[in-house]
C-alpha positions in Angstrom: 18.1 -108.9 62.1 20.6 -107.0 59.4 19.4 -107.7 56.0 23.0 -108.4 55.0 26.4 -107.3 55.3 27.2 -104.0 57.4 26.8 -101.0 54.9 29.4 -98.9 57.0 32.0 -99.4 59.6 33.7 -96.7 62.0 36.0 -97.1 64.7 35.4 -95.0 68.4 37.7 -92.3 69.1 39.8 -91.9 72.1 36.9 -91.0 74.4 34.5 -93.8 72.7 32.4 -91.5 70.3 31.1 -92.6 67.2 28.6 -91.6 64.5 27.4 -92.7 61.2 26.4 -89.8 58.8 24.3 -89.4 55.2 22.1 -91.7 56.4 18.9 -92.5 53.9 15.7 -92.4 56.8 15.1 -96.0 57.4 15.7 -98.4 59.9 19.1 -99.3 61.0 20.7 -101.9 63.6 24.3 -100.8 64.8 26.7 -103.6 65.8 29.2 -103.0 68.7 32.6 -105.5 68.2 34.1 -105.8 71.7 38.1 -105.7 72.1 39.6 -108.9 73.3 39.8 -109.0 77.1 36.7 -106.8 77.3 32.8 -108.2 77.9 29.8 -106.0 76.7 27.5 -104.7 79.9 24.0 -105.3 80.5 21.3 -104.5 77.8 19.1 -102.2 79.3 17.6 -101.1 76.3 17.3 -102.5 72.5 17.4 -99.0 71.0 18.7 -95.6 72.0 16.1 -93.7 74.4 19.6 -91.4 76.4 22.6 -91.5 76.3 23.5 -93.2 79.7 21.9 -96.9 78.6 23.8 -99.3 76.7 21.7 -100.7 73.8 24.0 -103.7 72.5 23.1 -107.1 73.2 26.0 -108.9 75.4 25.6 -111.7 72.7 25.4 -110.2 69.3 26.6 -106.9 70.0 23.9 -105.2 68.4 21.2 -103.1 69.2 17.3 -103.0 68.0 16.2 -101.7 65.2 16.8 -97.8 64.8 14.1 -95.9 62.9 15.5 -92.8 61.6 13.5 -90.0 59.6 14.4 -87.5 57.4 16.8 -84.7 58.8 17.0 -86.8 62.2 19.8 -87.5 64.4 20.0 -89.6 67.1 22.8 -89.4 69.1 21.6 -92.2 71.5 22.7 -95.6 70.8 25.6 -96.5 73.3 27.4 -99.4 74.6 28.5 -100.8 77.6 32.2 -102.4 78.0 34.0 -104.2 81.4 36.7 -105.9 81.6 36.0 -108.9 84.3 38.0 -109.2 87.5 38.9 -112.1 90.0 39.9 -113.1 93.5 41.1 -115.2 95.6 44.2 -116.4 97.8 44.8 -119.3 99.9 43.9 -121.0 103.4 46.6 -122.1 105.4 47.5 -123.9 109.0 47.7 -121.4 111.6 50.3 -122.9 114.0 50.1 -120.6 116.7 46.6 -119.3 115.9 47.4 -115.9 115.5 45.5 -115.2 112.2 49.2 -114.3 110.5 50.5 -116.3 108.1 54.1 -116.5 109.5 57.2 -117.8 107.0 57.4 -121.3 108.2 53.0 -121.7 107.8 53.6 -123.2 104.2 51.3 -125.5 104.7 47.7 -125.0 103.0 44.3 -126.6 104.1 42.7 -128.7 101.1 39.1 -129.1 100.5 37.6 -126.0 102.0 34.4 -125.0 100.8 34.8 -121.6 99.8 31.8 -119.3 99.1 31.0 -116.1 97.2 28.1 -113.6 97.9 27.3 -110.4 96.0 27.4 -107.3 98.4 25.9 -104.6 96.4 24.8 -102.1 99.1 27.9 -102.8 100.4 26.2 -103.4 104.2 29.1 -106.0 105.6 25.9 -108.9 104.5 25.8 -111.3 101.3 22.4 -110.2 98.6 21.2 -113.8 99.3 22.4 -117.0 98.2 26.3 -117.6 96.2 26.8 -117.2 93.6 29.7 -119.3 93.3 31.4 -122.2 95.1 34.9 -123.7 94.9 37.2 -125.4 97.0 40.6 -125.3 98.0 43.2 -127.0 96.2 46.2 -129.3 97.6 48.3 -125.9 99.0 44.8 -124.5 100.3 44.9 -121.9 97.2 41.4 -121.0 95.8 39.8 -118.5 93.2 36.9 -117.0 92.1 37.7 -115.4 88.1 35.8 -113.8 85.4 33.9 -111.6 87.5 31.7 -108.3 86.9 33.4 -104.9 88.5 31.2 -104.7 92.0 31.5 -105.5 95.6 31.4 -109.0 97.0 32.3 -111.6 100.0 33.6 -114.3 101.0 32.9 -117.3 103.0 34.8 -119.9 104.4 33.3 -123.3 105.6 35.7 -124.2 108.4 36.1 -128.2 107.9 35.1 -130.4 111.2 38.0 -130.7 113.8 39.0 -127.2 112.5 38.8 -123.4 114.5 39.3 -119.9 111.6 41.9 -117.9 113.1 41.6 -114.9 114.7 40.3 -112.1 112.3 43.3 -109.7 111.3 41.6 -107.2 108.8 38.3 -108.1 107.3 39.2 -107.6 103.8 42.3 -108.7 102.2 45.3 -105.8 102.2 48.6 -108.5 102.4 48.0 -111.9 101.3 49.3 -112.7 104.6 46.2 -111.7 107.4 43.0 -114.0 108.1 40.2 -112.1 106.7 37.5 -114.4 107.8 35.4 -113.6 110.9 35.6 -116.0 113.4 32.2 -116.8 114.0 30.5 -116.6 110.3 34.1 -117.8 108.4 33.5 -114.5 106.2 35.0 -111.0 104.7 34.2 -108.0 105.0 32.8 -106.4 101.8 35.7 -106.8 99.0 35.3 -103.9 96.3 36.6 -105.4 92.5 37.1 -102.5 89.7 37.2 -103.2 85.9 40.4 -105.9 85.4 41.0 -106.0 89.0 42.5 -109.2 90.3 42.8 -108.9 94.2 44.5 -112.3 95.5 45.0 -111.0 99.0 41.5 -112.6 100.6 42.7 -115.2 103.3 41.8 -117.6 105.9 43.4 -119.2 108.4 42.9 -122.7 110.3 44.2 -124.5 113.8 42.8 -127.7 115.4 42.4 -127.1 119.1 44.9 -128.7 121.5 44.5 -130.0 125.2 46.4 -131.0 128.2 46.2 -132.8 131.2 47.1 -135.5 133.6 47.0 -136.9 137.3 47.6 -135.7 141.0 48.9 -138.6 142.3 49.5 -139.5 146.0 53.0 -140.1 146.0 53.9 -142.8 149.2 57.6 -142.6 149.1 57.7 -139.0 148.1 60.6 -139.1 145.2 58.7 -137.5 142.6 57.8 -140.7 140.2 54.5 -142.4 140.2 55.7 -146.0 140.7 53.2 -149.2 140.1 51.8 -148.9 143.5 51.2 -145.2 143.2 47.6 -145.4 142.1 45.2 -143.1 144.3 45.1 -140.2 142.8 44.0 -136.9 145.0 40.9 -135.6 144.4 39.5 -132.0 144.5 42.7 -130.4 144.0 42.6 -126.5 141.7 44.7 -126.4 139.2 44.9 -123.4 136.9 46.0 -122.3 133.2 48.1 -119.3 132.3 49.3 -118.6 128.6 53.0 -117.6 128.5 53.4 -116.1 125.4 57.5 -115.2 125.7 58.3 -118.2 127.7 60.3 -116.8 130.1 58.6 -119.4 132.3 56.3 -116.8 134.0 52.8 -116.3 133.4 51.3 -113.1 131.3 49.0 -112.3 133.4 45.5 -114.2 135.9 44.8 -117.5 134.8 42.7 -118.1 131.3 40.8 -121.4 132.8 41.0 -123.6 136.2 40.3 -127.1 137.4 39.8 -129.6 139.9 41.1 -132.9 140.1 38.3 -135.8 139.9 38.2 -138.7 142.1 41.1 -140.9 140.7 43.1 -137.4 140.4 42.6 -136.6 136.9 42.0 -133.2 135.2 42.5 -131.9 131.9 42.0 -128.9 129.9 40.8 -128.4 126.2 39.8 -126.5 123.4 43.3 -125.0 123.6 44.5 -122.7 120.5 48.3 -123.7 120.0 50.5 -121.8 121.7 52.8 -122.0 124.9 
């Protein structure tokens, strides 16, 4: 603890050096004050031992207590300074499920649980447990702010009733994209430098659709089921194409097929939107 008030004061020079000389040989505690909008590092050490540690408590600023003898200098007490960074963005209603946030997708999901996992060997897989939660607010916009410079990710806890779009990129580069993989609902490994703020990490949502009806046995053959059109026809195939520029032609084989139970009913579901 300083026996009173600092004996000396020096300021760092444009590549952070500073020194106090004349010293007496005694024992000294150096006291780092950190610029607004910056936040000391780690102590890894109380007192100098190299130059590459940084000595300064992140509370008090200052380091242990520095023993110098005569003639000595000791060129070895540092400190440490980041600036913290955020992220963030929004999930939104994929209409047509295409993991693009198109201009008429304004709408946001609320309530997502959103995650947030270190990622320091940077292997595409979260340390271990979050570190932080949140969840969306009202226009589906979350956040995640005074962060340390490093590498994280991102989960998304698709709500029930709810399918994550199709993944786009796997970290945010547009604010635009659905980062989110499909299966797990997260990033890929989101690198954050000193002040960064990176609000490009997204998700989208759809709710699966369906369709379906009856093959009906019509008895006067004019095309409407009247009221004494009940037997349906049974055991009939009925397939599913997409047709993506509705020209009214299918893209390509069918994507799923049928049969018609006994009362002439079929269906199909777990459809994303689409055409």
């Amino acid at each position: 603890t300083p026996d009173g008030a600092s004996i000396a004061t020096t300021t760092t020079s444009g590549n952070g050096d500073y020194s106090f000389t004349n010293l007496v040989p005694g024992n000294y505690i150096v006291e780092f004050i950190k610029p607004s909008g910056y936040t000391l590092s780690p102590q890894t050490n109380t007192v100098g031992d190299d130059p590459t540690d940084s000595d300064a408590n992140a509370t008090t600023g200052r380091t242990g207590t520095i023993n110098l003898t005569s003639g000595e200098n000791d060129p070895t007490n540092d400190a440490g300074l980041y600036q913290v960074a955020s992220l963030g963005d929004k999930v939104w209603l994929d209409l047509d499920a295409d993991g693009v946030q198109d201009g008429n997708e304004t709408t946001g999901v609320n309530g997502v649980t959103v995650n947030l996992y270190t990622d320091n060997n940077t292997d595409g897989t979260p340390d271990g447990a979050s570190i932080a939660t949140t969840t969306t607010s009202g226009n589906g916009d979350y956040s995640f702010t005074n962060l340390k410079p490093g590498n994280y990710i991102v989960e998304f806890i698709k709500p029930s009733g709810y399918t994550i779009s199709p993944q786009t990129n796997t970290v945010g580069d547009d604010p635009a994209d659905s980062d989110a993989n499909t299966t797990t609902g997260r990033t890929g490994t989101i690198n954050l430098v000193n002040g960064e703020n990176d609000p490009t990490n997204d998700a989208g949502l759809y709710q699966v659709a369906s369709l379906g009806d009856k093959v009906w046995l019509d008895l006067d053959a004019d095309g409407v089921q009247d009221g004494n059109e009940t037997t349906g026809v049974n055991g009939v195939t009925v397939n599913l194409y997409t047709d993506n520029n509705t020209d009214g032609t299918p893209d390509g084989a069918s994507i799923a097929t049928t049969t018609t139970s006994g009362n002439g009913d079929y269906s199909f579901t777990n459809l994303k939107p689409g055409n």
